[in-house]
LUMNU-131328 format. One line per 8 residues: their letters; for each residue z, y, x of N, C-alpha, C, O, CB. Coordinates in Angstrom, 3 decimals. Glycine has a CB too. Example, Ala and Ser with C-alpha at 12.3 -4.5 7.8 and 13.67 -1.06 7.14 Angstrom:
% LUMNU-131328
as> 7.800/-5.690/13.190/7.800/-4.500/12.300/7.800/-3.300/13.200/8.465/-3.319/14.236/9.046/-4.473/11.308 | 7.080/-2.250/12.850/7.140/-1.060/13.670/7.870/0.030/12.900/8.039/1.138/13.409/5.725/-0.598/14.084
% end
This chain:
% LUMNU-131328
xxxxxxxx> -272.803/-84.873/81.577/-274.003/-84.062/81.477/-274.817/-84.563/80.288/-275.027/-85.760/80.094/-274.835/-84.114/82.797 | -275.297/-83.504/79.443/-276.195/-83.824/78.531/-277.305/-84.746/78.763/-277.966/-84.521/79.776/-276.638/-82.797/78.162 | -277.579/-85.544/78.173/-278.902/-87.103/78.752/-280.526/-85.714/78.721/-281.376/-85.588/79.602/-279.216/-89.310/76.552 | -280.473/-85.327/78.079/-281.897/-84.434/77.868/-282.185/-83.328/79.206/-283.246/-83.042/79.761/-281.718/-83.379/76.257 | -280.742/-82.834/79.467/-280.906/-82.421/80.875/-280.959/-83.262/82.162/-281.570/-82.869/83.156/-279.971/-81.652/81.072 | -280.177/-84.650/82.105/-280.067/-85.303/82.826/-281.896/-86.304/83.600/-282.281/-86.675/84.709/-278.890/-85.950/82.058 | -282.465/-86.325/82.129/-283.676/-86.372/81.992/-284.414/-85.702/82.501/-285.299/-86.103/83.256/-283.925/-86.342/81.147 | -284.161/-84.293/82.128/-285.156/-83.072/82.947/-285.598/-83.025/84.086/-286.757/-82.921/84.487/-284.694/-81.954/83.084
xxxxxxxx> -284.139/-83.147/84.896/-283.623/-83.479/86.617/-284.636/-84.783/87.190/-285.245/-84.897/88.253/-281.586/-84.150/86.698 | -284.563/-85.412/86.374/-285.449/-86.725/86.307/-286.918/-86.337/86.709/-287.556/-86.353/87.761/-285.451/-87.416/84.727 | -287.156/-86.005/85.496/-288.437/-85.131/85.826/-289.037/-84.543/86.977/-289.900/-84.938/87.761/-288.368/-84.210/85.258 | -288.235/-83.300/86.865/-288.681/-82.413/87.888/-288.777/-83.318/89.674/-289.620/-83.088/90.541/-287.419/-81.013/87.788 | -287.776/-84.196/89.738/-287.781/-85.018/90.698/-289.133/-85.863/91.490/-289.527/-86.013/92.646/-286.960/-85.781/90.171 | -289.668/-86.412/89.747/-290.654/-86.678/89.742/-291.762/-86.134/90.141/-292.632/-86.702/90.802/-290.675/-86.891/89.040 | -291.775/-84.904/89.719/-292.959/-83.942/90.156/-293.000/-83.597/91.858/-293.920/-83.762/92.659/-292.743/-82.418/89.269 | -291.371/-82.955/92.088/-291.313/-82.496/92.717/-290.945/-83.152/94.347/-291.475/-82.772/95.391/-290.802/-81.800/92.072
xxxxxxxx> -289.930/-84.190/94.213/-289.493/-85.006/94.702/-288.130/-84.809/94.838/-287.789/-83.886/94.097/-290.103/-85.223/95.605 | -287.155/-85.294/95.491/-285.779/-85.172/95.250/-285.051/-83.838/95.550/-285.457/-83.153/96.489/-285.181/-86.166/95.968 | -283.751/-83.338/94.626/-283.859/-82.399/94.527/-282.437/-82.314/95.286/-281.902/-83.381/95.588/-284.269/-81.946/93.277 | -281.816/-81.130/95.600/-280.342/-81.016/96.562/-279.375/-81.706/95.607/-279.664/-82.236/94.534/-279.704/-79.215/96.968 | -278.173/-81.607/96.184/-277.020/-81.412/95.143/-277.217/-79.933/94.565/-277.407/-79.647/93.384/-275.427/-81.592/95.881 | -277.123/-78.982/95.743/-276.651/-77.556/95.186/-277.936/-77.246/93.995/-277.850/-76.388/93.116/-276.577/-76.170/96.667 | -278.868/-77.970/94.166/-280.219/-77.456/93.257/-279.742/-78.328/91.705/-279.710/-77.851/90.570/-282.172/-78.168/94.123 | -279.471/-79.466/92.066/-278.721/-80.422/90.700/-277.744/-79.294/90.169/-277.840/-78.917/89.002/-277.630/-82.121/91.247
xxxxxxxx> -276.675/-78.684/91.150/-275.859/-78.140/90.392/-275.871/-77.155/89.369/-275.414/-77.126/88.226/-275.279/-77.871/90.987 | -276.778/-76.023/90.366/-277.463/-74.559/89.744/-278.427/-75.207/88.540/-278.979/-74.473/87.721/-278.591/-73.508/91.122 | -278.554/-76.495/88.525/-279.729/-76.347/86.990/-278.986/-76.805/86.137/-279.263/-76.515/84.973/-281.282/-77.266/86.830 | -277.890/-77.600/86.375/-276.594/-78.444/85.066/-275.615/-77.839/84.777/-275.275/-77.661/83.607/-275.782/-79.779/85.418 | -274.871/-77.335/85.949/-273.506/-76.415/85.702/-273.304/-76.135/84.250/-274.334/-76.257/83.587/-273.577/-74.919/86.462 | -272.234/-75.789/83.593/-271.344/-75.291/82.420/-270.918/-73.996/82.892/-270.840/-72.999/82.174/-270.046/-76.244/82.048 | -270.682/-74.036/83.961/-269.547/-73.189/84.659/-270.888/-72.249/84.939/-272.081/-72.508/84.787/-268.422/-73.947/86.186 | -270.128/-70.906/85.467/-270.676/-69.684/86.086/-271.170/-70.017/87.126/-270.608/-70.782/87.910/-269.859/-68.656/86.332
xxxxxxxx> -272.839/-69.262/87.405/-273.847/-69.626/88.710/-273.343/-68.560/89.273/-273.631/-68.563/90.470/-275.623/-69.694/88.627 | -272.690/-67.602/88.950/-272.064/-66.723/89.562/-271.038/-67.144/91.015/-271.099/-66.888/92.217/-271.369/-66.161/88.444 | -270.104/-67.925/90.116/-269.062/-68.180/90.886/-269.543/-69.440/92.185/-268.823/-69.799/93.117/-267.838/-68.648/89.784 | -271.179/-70.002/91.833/-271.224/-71.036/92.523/-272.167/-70.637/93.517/-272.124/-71.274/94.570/-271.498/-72.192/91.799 | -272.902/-69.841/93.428/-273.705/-68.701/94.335/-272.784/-68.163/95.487/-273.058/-68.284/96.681/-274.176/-67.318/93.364 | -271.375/-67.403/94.860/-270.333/-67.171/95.998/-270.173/-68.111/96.876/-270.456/-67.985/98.067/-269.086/-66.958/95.578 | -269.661/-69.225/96.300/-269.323/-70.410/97.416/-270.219/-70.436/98.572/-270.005/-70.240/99.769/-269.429/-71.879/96.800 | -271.415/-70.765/97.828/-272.724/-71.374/98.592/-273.257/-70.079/99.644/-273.451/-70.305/100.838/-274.128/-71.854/97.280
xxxxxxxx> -273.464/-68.711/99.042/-273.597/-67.634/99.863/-273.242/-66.698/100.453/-273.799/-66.101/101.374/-273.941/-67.312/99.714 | -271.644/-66.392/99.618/-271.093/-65.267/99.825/-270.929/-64.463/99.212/-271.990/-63.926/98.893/-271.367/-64.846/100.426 | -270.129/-64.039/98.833/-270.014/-62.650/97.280/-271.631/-62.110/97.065/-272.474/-61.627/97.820/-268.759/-60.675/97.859 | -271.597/-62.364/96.022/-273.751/-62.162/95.354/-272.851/-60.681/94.625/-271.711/-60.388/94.262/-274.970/-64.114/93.404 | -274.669/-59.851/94.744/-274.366/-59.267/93.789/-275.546/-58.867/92.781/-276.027/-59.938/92.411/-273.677/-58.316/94.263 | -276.107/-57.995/92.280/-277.338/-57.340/91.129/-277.664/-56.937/91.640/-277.109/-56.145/92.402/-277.396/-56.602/90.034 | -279.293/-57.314/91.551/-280.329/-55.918/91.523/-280.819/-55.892/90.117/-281.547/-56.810/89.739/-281.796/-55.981/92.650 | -280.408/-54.690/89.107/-281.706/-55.257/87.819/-282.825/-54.254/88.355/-282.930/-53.239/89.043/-281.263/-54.875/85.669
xxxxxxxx> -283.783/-55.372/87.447/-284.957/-54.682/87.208/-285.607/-54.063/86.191/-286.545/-53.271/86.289/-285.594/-55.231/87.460 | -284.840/-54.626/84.789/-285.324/-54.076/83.692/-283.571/-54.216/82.756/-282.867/-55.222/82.666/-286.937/-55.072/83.052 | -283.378/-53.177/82.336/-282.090/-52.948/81.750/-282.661/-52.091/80.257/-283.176/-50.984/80.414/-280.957/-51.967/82.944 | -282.555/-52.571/79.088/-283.218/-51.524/77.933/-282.626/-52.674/76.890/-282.352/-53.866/77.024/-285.324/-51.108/77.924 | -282.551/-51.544/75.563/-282.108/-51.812/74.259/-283.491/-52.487/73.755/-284.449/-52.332/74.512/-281.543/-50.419/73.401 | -283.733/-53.318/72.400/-285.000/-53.753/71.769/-284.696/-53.800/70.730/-283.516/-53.676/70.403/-285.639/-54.854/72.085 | -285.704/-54.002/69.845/-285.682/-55.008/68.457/-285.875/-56.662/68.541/-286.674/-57.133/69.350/-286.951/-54.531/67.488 | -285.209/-57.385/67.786/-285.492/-58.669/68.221/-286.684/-58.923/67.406/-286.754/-58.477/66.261/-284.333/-59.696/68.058
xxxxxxxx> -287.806/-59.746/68.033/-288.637/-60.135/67.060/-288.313/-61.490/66.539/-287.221/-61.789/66.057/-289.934/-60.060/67.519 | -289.344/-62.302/66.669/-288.934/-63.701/65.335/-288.516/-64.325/66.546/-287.447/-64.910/66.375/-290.400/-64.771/64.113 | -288.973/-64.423/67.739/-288.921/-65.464/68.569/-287.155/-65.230/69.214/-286.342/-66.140/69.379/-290.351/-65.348/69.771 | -286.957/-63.920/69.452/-285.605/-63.727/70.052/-284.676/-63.522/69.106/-283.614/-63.110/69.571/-285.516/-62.657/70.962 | -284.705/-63.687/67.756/-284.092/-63.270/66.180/-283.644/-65.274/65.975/-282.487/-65.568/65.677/-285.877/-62.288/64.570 | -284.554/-66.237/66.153/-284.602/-67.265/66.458/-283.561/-67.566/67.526/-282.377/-67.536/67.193/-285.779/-67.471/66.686 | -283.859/-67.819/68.630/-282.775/-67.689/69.825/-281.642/-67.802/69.532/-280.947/-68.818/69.515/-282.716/-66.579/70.506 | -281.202/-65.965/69.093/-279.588/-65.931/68.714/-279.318/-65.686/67.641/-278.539/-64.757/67.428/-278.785/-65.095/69.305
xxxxxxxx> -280.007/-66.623/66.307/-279.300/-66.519/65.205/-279.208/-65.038/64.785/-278.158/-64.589/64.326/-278.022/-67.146/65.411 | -280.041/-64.468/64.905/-279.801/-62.909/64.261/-281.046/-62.278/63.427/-281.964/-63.081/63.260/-279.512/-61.780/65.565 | -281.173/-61.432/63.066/-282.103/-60.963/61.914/-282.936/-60.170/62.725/-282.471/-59.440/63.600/-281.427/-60.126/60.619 | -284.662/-60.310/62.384/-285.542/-59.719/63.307/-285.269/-57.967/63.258/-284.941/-57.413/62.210/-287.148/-60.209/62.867 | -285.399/-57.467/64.130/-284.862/-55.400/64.014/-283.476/-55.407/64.455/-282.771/-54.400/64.389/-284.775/-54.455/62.037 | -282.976/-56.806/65.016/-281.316/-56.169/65.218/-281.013/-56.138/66.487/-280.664/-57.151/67.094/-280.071/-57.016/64.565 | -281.101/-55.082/66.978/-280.486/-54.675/68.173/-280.380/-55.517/69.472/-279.276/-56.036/69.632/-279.301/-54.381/67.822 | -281.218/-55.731/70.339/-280.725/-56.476/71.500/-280.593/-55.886/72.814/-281.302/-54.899/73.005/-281.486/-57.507/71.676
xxxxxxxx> -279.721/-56.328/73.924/-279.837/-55.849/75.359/-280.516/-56.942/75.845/-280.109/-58.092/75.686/-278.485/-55.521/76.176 | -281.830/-56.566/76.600/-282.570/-57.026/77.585/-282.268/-56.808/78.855/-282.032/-55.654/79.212/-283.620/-56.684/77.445 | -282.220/-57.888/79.782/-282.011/-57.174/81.080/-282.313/-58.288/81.974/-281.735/-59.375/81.936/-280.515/-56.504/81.324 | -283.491/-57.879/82.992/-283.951/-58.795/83.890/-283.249/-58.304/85.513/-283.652/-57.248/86.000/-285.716/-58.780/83.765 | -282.270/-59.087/86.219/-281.784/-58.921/87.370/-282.350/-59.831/88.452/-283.253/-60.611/88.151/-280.487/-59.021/87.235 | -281.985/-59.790/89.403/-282.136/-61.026/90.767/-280.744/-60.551/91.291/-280.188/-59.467/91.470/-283.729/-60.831/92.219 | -280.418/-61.983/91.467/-278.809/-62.235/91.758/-279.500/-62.369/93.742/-280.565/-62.760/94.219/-277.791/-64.283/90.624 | -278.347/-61.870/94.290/-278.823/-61.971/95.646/-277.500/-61.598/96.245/-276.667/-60.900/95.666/-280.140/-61.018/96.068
xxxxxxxx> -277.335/-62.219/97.693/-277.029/-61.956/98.680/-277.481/-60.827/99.648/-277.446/-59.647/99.300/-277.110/-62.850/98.988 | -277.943/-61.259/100.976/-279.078/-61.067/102.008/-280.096/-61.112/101.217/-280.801/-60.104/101.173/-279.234/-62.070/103.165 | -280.392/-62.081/100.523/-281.777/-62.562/100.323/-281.784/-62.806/98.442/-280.808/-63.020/97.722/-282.060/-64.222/101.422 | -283.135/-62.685/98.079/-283.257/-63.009/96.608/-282.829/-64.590/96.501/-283.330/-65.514/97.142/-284.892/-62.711/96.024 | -281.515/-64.686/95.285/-281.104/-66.014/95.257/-282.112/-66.495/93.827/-283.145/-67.162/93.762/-279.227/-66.151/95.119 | -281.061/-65.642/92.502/-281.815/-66.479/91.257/-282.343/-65.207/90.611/-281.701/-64.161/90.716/-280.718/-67.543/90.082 | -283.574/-65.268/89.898/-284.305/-64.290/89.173/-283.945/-64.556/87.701/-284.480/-65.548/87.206/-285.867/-64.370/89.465 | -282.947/-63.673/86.755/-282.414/-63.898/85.919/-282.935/-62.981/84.574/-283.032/-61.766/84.749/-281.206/-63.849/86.387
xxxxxxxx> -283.290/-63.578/83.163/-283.382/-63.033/81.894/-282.524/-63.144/81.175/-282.561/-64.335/80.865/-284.208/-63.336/81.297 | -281.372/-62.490/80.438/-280.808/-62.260/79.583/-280.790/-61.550/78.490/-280.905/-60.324/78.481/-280.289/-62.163/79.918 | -280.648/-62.251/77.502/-280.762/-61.720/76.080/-279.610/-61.756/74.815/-279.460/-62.661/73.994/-281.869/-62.437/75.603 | -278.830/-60.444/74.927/-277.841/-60.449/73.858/-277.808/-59.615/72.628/-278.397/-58.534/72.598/-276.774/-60.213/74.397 | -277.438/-59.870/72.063/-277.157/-59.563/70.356/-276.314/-58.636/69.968/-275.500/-59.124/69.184/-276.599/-60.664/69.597 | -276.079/-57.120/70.230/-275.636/-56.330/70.501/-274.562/-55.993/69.652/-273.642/-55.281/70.054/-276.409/-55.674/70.707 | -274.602/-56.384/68.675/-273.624/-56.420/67.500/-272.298/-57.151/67.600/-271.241/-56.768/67.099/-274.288/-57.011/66.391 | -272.561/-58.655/68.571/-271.590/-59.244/69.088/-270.742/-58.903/70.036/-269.922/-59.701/70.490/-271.926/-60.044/69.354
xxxxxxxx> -270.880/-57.391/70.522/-270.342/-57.385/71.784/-269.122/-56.465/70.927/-269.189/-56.236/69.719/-271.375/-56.714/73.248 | -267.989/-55.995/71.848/-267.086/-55.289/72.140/-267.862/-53.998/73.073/-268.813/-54.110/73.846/-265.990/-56.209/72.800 | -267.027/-52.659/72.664/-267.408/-51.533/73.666/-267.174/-51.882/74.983/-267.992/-51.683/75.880/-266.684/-50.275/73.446 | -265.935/-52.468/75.156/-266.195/-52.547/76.851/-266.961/-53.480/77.539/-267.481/-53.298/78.640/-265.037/-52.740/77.548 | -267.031/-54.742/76.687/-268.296/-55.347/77.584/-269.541/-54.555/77.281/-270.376/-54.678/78.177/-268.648/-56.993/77.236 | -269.875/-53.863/76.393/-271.361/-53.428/76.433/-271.319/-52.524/77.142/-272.378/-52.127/77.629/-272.069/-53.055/75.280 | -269.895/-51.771/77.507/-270.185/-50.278/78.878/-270.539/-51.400/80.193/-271.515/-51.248/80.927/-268.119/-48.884/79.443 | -269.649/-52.427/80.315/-269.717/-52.992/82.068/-271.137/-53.565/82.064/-271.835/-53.458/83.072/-268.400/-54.454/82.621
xxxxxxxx> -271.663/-54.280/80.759/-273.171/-54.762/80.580/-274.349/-53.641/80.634/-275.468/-53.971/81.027/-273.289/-55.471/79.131 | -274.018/-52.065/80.158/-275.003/-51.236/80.546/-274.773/-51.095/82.322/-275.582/-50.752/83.184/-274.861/-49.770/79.613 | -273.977/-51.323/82.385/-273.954/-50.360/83.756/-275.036/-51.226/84.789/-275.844/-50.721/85.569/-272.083/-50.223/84.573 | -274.887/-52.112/84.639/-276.284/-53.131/84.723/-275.962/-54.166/86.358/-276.584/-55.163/86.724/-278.172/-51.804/84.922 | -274.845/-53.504/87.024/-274.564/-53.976/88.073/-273.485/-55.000/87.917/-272.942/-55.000/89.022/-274.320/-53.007/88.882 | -272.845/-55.910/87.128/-272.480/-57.037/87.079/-272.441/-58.042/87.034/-271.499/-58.109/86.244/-272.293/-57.125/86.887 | -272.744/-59.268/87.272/-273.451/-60.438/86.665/-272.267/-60.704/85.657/-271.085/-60.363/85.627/-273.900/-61.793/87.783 | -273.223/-61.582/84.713/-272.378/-61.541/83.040/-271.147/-62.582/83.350/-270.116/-62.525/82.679/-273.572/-62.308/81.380
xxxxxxxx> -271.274/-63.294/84.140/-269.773/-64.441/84.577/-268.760/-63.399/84.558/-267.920/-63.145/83.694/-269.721/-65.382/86.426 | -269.038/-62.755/85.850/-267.788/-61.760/86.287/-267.652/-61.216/84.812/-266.567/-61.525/84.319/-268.146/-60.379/87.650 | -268.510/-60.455/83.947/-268.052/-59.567/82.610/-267.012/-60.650/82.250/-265.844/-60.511/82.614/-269.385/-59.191/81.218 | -267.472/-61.881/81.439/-266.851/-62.404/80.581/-265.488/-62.590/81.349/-264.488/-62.246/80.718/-267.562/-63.561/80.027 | -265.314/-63.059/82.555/-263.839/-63.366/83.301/-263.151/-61.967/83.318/-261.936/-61.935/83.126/-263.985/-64.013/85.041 | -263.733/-60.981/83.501/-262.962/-59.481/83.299/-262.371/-58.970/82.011/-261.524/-58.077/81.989/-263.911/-58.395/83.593 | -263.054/-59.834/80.464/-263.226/-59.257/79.226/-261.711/-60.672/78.721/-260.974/-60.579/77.740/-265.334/-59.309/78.428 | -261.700/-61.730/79.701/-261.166/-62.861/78.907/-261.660/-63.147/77.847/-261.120/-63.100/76.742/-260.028/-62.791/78.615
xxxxxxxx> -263.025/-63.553/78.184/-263.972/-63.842/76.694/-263.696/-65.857/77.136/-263.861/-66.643/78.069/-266.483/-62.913/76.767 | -263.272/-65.826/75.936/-263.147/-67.702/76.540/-264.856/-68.328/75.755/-265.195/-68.077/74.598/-261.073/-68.973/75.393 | -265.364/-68.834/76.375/-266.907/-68.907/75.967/-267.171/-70.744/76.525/-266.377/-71.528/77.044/-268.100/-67.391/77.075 | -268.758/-70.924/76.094/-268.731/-72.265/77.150/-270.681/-71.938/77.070/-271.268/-71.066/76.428/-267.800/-74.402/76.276 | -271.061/-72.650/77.673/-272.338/-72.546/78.213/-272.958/-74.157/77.282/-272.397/-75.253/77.296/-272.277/-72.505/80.260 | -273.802/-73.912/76.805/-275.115/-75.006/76.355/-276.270/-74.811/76.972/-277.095/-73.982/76.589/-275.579/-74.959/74.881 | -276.457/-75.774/78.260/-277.574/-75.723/78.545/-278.604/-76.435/77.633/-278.432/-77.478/77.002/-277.560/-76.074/79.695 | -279.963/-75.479/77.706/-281.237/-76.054/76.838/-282.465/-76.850/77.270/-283.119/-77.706/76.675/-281.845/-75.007/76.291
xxxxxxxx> -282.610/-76.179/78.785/-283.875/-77.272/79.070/-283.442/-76.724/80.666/-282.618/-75.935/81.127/-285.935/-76.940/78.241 | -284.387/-77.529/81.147/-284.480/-77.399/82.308/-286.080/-77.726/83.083/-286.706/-78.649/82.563/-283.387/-78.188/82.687 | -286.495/-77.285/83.829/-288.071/-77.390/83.986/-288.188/-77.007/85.298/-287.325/-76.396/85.928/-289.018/-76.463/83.005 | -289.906/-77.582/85.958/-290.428/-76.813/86.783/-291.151/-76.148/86.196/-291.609/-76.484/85.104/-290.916/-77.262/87.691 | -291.521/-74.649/86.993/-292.606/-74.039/86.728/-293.786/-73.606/87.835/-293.638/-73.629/89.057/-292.125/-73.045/86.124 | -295.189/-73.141/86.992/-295.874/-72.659/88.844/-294.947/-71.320/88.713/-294.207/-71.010/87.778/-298.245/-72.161/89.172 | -295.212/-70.609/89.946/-295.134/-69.751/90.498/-296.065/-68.314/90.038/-297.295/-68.349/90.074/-295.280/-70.320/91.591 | -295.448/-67.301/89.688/-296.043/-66.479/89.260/-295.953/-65.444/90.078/-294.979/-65.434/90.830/-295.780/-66.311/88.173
xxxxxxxx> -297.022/-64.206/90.155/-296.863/-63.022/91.341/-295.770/-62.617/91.517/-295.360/-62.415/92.660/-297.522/-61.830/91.202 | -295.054/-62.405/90.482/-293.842/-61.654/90.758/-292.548/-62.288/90.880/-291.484/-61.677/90.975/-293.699/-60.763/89.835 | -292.723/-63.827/90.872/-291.992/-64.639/91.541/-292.200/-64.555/93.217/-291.235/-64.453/93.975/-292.290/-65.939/90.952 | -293.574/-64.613/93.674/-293.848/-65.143/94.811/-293.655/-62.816/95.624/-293.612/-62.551/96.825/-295.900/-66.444/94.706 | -293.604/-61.907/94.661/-293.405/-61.185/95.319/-291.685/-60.770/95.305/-291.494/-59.968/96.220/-294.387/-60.338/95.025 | -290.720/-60.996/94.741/-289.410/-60.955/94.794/-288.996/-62.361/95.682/-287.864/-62.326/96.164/-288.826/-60.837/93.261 | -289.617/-63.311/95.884/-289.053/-64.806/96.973/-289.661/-64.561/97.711/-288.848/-64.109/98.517/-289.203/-66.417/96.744 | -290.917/-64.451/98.319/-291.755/-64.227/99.374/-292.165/-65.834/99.613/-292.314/-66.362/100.715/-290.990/-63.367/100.683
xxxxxxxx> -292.305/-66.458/98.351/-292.518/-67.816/98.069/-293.490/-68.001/97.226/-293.538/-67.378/96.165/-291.478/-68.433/97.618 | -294.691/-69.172/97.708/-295.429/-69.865/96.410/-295.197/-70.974/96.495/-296.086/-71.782/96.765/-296.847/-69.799/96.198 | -293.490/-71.458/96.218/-292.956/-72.828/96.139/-292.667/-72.723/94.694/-292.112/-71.693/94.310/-291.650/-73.227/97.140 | -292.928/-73.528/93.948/-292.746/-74.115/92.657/-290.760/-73.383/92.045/-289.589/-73.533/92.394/-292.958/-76.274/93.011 | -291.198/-72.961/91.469/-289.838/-72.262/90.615/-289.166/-73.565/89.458/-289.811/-74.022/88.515/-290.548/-70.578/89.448 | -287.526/-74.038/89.890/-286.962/-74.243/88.871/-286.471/-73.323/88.069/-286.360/-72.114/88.272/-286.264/-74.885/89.087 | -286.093/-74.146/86.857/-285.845/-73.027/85.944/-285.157/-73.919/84.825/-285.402/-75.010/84.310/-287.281/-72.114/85.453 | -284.067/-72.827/84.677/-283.366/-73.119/83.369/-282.869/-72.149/82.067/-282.284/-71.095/82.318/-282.275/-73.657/83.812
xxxxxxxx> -283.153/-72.587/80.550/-282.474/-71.665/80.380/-281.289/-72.508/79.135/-281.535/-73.591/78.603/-283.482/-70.310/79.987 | -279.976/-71.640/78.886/-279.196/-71.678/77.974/-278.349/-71.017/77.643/-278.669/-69.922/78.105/-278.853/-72.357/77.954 | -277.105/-70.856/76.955/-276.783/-70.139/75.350/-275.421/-70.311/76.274/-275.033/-71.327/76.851/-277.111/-71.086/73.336 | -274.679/-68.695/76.222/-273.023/-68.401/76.311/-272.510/-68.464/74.850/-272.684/-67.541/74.053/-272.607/-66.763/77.002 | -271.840/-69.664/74.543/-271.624/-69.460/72.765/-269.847/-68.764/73.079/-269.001/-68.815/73.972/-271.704/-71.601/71.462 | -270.001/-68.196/71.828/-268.228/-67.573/72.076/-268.394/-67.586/70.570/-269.276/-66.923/70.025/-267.677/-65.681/73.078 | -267.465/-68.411/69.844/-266.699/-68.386/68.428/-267.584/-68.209/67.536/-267.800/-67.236/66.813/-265.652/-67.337/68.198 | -268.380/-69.774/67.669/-269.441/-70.389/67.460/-270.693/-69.664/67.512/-271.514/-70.165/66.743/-269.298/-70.945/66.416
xxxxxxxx> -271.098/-68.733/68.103/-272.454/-67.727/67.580/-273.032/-67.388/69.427/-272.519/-66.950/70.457/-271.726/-65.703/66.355 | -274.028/-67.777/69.096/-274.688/-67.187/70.784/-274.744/-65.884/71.206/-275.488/-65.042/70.704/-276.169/-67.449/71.034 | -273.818/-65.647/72.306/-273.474/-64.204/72.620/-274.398/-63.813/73.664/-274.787/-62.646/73.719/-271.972/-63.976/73.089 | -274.810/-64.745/74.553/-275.630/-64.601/75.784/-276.905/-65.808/75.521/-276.660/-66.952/75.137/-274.564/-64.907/77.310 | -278.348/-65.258/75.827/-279.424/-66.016/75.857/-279.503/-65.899/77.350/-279.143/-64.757/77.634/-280.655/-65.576/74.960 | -279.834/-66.617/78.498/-280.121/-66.936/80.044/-281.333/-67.767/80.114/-281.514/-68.923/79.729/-278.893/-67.747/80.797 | -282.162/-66.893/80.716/-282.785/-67.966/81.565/-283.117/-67.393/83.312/-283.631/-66.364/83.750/-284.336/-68.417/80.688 | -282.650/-68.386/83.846/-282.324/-68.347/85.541/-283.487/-69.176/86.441/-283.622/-70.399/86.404/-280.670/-69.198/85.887
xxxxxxxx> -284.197/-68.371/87.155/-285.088/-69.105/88.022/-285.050/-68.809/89.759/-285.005/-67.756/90.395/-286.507/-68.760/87.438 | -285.089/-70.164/90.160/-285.328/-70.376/91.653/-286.097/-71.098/92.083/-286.443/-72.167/91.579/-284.474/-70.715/92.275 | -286.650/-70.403/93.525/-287.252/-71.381/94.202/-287.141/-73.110/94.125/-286.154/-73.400/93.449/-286.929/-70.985/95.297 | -287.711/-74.073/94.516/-287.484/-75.208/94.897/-287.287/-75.536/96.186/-286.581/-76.480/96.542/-288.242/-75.803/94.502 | -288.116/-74.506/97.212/-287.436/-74.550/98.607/-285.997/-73.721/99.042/-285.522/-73.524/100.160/-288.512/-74.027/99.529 | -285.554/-73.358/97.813/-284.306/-72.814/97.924/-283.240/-73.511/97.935/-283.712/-74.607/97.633/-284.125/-72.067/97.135 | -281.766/-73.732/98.108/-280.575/-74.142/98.254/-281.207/-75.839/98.657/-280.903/-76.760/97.899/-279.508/-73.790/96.790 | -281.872/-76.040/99.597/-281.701/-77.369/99.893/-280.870/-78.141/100.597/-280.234/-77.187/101.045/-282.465/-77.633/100.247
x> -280.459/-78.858/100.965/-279.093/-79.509/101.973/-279.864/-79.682/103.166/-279.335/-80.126/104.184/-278.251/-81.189/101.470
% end
């Protein structure tokens, strides 16, 4: 594990007090929260909430290495079971994609793990930070929680260039042991 994330964990510990395994995992993983959500809950699937084309400005042109005005898919989901698991932002670079991942990515009901394992996109994940945050309304009205939100976000690189921007948030009274 990266020392800067390993640090983070540190952190948040600090603040927060000790954190699960499954909560260690969902904030470090490499691997798909997709596939580790199944384990832990049971085949997850999408709700989005915001699915739309943009312009990137400096800050998301920054991000993924791309030129401000170029094309991005935005799309805010909550990954869930029964219940709201992770409240998810993604941000891609539309130019990078292939037609068929951008048809299974409009359709808005996939989480991007499953795309890339369907597309055989061989990719790897850089996580960037990891944090607590407070709790915001529309955290505490999609969890039915005003428990402190972890949060992470980082970069799906595929053949060297960031194809996927993520950032994934959960409860802290969530996945505890």
């Amino acid at each position: 594990m990266d020392q800067k994330i390993f640090e983070g964990i540190q952190d948040i510990e600090k603040e927060l007090g000790n954190l699960s395994s499954a909560q260690k995992i969902l904030l470090a993983t490499d691997g798909s929260v997709t596939t580790i959500l199944d384990v832990l809950k049971g085949h997850v699937h999408i709700r989005t909430l915001v699915q739309e084309f943009r312009e990137a400005d400096e800050e998301i042109a920054s991000l993924l290495d791309i030129d401000v005005g170029d094309t991005i898919n935005y799309r805010v989901v909550v990954i869930e079971e029964e219940e709201p698991l992770i409240y998810a932002i993604s941000i891609i670079p539309v130019r990078r994609l292939n037609n068929d991942f951008k048809e299974d990515l409009i359709r808005a009901d996939i989480p991007i793990g499953r795309i890339l394992r369907k597309h055989n996109i061989e990719s790897r994940r850089e996580i960037k930070s990891v944090s607590v945050e407070e709790t915001t309304p529309e955290m505490v009205e999609i969890f039915q929680t005003t428990s402190p939100m972890l949060r992470r976000t980082y970069n799906i690189i595929h053949k060297d260039q960031v194809l996927v921007w993520l950032m994934e948030t959960f409860p802290y009274s969530m996945f505890q042991d």
